[in-house]
LUMNU-838267 format. One line per field, with one value per residue (C-alpha): residue number from 1; residue in three letters; z, x, y. Coordinates in steps of 0.001 Angstrom, whole numbers, padded with zeros to 6 digits. Example, Ala and Ser with C-alpha at 12.3 -4.5 7.8 and 13.67 -1.06 7.14 Angstrom:
resi <- (1,2)
resn <- (ALA,SER)
zz <- (007800,007140)
xx <- (012300,013670)
yy <- (-004500,-001060)
END
This chain:
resi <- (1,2,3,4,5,6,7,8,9,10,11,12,13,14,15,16,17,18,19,20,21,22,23,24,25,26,27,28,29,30,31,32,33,34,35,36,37,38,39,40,41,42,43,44,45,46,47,48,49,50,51,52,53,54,55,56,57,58,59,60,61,62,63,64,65,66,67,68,69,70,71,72,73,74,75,76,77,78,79,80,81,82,83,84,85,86,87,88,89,90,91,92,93,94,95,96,97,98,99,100,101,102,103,104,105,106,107,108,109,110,111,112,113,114,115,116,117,118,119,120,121,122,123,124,125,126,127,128,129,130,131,132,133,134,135,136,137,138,139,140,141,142,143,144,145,146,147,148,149,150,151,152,153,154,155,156,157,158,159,160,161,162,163,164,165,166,167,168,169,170,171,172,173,174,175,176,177,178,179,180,181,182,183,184,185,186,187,188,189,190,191,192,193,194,195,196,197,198,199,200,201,202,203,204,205,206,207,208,209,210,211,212,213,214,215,216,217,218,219,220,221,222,223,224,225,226,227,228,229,230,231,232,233,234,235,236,237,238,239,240,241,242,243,244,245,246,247,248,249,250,251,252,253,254,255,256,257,258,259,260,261,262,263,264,265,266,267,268,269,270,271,272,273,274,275,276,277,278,279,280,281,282,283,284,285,286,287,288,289,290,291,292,293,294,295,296,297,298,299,300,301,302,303,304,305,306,307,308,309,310,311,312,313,314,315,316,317,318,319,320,321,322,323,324,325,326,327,328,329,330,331,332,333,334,335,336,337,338,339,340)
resn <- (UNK,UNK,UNK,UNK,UNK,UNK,UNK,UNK,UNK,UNK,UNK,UNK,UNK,UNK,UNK,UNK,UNK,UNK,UNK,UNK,UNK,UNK,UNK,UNK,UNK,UNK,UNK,UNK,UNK,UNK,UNK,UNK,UNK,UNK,UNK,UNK,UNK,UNK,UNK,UNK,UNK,UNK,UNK,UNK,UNK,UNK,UNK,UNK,UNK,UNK,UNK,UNK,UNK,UNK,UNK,UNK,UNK,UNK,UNK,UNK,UNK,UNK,UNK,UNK,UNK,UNK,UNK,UNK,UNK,UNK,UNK,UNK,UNK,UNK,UNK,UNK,UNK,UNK,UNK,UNK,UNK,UNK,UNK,UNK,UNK,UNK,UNK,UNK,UNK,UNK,UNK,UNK,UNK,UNK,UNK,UNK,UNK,UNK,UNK,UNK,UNK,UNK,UNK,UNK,UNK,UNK,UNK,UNK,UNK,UNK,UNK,UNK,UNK,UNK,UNK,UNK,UNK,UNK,UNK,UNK,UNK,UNK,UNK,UNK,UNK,UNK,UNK,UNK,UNK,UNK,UNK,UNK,UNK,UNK,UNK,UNK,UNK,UNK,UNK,UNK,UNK,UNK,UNK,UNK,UNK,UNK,UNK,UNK,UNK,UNK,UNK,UNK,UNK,UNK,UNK,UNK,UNK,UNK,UNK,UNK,UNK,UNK,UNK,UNK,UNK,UNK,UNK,UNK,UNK,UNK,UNK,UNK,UNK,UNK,UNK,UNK,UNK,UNK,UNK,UNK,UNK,UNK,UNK,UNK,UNK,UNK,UNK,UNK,UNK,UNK,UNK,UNK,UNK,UNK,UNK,UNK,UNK,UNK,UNK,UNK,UNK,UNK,UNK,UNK,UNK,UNK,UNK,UNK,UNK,UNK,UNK,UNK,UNK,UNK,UNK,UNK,UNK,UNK,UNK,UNK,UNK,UNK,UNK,UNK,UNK,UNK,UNK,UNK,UNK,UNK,UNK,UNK,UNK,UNK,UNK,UNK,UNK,UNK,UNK,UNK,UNK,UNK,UNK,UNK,UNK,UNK,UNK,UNK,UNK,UNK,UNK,UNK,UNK,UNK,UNK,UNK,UNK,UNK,UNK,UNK,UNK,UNK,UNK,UNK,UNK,UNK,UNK,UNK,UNK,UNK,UNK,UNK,UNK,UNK,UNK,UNK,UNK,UNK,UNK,UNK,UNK,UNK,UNK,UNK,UNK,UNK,UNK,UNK,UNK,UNK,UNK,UNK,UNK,UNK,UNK,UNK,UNK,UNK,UNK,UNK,UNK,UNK,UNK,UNK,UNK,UNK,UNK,UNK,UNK,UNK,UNK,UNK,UNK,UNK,UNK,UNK,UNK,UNK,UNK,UNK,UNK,UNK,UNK,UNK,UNK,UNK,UNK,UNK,UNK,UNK,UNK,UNK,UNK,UNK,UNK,UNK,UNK,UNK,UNK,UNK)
zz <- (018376,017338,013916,011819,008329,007827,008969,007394,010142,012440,013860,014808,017852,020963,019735,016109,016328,018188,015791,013183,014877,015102,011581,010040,006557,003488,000078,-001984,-005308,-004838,-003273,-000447,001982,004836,006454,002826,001581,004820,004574,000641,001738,004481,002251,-000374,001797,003554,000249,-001352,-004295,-005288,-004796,-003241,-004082,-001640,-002782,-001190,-001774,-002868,-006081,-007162,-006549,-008377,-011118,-012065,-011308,-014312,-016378,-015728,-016866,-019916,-023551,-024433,-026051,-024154,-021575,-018135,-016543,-012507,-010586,-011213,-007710,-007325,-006132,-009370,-011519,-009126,-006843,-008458,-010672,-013745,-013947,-015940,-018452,-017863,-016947,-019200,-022173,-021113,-020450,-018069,-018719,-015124,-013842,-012020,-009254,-005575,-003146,-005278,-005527,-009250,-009923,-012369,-014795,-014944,-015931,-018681,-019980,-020464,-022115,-025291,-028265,-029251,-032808,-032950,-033649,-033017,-029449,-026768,-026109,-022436,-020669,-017382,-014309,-011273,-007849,-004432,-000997,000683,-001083,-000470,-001695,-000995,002985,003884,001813,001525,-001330,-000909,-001595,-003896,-006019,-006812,-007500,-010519,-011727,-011966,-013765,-016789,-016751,-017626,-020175,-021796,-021093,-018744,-015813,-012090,-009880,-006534,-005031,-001045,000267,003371,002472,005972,007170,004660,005881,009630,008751,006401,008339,005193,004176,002407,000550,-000802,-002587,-003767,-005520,-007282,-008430,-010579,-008321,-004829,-003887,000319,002053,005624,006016,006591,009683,010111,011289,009681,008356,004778,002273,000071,-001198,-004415,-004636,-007207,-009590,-010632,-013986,-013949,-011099,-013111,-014434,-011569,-010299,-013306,-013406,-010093,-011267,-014407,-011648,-009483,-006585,-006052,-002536,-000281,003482,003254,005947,008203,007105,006280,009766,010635,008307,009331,013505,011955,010546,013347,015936,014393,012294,014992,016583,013426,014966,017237,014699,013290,016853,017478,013564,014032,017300,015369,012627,015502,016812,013685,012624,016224,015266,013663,011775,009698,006530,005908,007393,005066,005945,008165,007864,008321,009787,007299,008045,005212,005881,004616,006632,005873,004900,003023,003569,007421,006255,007041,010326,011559,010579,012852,015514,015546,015016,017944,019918,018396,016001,011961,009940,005951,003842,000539,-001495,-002743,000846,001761,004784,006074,009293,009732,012766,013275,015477,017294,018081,021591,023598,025290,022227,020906,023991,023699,019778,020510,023330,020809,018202,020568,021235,018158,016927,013483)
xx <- (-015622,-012005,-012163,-008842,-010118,-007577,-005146,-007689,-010650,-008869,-010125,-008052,-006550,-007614,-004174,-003961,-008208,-006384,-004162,-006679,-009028,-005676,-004723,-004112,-005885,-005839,-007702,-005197,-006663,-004712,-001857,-002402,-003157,-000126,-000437,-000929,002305,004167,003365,004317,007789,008195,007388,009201,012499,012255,012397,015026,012515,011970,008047,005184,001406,-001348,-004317,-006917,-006819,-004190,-005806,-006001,-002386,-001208,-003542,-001885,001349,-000201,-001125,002376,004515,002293,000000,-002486,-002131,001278,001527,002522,004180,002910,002618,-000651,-001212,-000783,-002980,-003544,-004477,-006812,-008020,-008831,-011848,-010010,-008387,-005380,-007768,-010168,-007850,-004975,-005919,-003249,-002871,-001295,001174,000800,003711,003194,005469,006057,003229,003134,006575,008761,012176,014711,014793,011143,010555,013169,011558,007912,009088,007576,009863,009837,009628,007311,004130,001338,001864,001674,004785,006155,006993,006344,007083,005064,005841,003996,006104,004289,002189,-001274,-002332,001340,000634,002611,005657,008434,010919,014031,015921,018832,016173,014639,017874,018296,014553,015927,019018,016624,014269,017373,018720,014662,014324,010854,009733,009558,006341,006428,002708,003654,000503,002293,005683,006597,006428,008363,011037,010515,010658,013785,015488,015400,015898,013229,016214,017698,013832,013496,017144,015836,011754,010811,007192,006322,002823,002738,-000588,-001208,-004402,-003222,-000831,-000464,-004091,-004484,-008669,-007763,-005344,-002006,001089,002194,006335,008962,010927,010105,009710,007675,005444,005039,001923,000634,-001671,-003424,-004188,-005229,-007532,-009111,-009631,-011895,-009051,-008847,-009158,-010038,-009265,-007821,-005247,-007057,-006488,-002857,-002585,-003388,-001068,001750,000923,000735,004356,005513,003865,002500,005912,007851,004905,004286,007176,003307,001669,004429,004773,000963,000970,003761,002303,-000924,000616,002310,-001021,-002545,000187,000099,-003967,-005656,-008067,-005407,-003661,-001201,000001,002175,005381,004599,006600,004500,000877,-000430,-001515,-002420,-003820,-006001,-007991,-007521,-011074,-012355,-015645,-015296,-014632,-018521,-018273,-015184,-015905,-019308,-017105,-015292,-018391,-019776,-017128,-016849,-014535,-014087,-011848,-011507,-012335,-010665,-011932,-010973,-009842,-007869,-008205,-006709,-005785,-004252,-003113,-003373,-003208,-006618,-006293,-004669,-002603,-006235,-007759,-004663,-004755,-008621,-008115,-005185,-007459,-010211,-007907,-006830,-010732,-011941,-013126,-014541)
yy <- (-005488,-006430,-005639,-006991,-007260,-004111,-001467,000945,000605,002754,005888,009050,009401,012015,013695,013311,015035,017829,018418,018084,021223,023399,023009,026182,025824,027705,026661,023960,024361,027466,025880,027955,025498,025524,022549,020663,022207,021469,017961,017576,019140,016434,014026,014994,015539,012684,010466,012690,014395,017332,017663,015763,016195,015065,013032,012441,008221,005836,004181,008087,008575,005839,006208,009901,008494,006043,008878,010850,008105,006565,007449,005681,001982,001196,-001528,-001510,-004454,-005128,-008540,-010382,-009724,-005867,-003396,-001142,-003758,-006061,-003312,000320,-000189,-000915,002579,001698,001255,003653,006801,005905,003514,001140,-002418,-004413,-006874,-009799,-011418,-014424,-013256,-014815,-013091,-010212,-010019,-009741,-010309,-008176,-011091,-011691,-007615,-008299,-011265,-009428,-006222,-006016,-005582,-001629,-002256,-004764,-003020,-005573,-005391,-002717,-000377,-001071,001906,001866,-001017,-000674,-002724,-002913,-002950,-004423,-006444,-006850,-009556,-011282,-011065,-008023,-009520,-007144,-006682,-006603,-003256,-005337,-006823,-003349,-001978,-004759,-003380,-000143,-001287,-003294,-000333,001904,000037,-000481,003429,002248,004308,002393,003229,002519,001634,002125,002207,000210,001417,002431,-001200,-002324,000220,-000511,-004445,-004248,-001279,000567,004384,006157,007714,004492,004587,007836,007174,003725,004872,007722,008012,006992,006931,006436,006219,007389,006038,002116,001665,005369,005790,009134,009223,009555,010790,009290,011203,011009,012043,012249,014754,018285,017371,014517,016306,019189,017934,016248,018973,019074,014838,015921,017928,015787,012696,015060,015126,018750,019741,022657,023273,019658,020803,019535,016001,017163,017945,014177,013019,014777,013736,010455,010467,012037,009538,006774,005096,003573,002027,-000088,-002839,-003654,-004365,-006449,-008460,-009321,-010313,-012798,-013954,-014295,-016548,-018835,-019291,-020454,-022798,-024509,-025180,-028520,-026597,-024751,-026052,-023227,-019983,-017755,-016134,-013380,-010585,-007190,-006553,-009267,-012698,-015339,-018870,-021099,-023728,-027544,-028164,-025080,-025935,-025462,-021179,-020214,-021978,-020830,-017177,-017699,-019050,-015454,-013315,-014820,-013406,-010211,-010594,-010057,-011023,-011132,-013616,-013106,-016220,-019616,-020199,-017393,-015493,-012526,-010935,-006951,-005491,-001627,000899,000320,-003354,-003197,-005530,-006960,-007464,-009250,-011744,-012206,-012883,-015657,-017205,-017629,-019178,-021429,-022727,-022771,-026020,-026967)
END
């Protein structure tokens, strides 16, 4: 089966399960769990904070990062596209009795001048407070679109002046670094939190990181602890993450290669209307007749291979760690056959 509906289908590898069964483990409700704690402080160095906590899923991460920066009533501003409002249950609303305010941004993607146009006025009282900005690199939804590092850094200049807080959703973050030739420094300088998930293109089984400041972070083990997240012998899954960041980061530029071949592929085909800019492990495109989507997802089942289909005639392909160079060939081979 060559499964690319996502970068999170991927199973560990024969080393990263070794160094999962060597872990040394401790109990992390007491904070006593080594291999946790040694890969908050690698986290947490490596982006230039002072602390890291781990979670054991994104959408939990960035919901306390929610909960950290907001009260109850006030508005957050995100694309209309991003993760925390389309795809975690509704938890701004749920965990933090906040709204969100959408910004019809460019494949998930916001500028400076759009966040300063949607913050609400402070002293008008009918409408929510804004206090808090949060942005996705890369975006989901967007195709693997990346933002670029200037743009941010005019976010963080309106948020100063409005006195809002900037939340980082990285769940692919490390793409966006390999693809822009970023430092995780230059981040941990512009956003108050930085949520980073190792379970995507890392191909660690499970578990995000939520970094920032002591004295936002202070309370972040309790939020842990209200959203059910606190853990045991979770070293064990530390212990992936950390084999992940020490094995898995460079490797990403694959991914990135066979996603861009991908998107050639499918722009060189009758059947396909549009291809989005590829510039990660995501591939967007729609097909010219919409109607053909059933048959054309058949076409690849029959040769053992899923995509997603993501509605009103958007599909998706992600490349990961388990879809090797073979697989890759047989998937462009197919592409190349299909016909509709």
């Amino acid at each position: 089966m060559i499964d690319l509906r996502s970068d999170t289908v991927t199973k560990p590898t024969s080393e990263m399960l070794k160094a999962i069964m060597t872990a040394e483990v401790g109990d992390d409700v007491y904070k006593e769990d080594p291999t946790v704690n040694a890969l908050e402080e690698k986290l947490a160095k490596m982006f230039g904070k002072d602390e890291a906590l781990f979670f054991p899923t994104g959408s939990m991460a960035n919901q306390a990062a929610i909960k950290l920066h907001t009260q109850p009533a006030e508005q957050l501003i995100c694309d209309k596209w991003a993760h925390v409002f389309n795809y975690e249950g509704g938890g701004v609303s749920f965990n933090s009795g906040v709204s969100c305010k959408l910004i019809d941004g460019n494949r998930g993607i916001i500028t400076a001048k759009q966040v300063e146009e949607n913050i609400n006025p402070p002293d008008f009282y009918h409408s929510p407070l804004t206090t808090l900005v949060c942005l996705e690199n890369t975006t989901n939804k967007g195709g693997g679109a990346c933002y670029d590092l200037e743009e941010i850094n005019e976010i963080r200049k309106v948020c100063n002046r409005h006195g809002l807080s900037l939340h980082l959703d990285g769940a692919r973050l490390f793409n966006a670094l390999l693809a822009k030739n970023e430092d995780p420094k230059d981040y941990g300088k512009l956003f108050d939190t930085i949520s980073v998930c190792l379970s995507k293109g890392l191909g660690a089984p499970m578990g995000s990181v939520l970094i920032g400041d002591r004295k936002l972070m202070k309370n972040a083990l309790r939020v842990r602890k209200v959203l059910g997240g606190g853990m045991r012998q979770i070293g064990f899954m530390a212990a992936a993450g950390i084999y992940a960041l020490d094995n898995h980061v460079e490797r990403l530029f694959e991914d990135h290669k066979r996603a861009k071949e991908i998107g050639e592929t499918l722009q060189q085909q009758a059947y396909v209307k549009e291809v989005e800019p590829v510039e990660t492990n995501i591939v967007i495109f729609y097909l010219d007749n919409v109607s053909d989507e059933s048959k054309f997802l058949k076409a690849l089942e029959s040769k053992n291979i899923i995509i997603s289909n993501m509605g009103q005639g958007k599909l998706r392909i992600v490349t990961h760690l388990d879809y090797s160079e073979e697989m890759h060939q047989k998937f462009l081979e197919t592409l190349n056959k299909v016909s509709l």
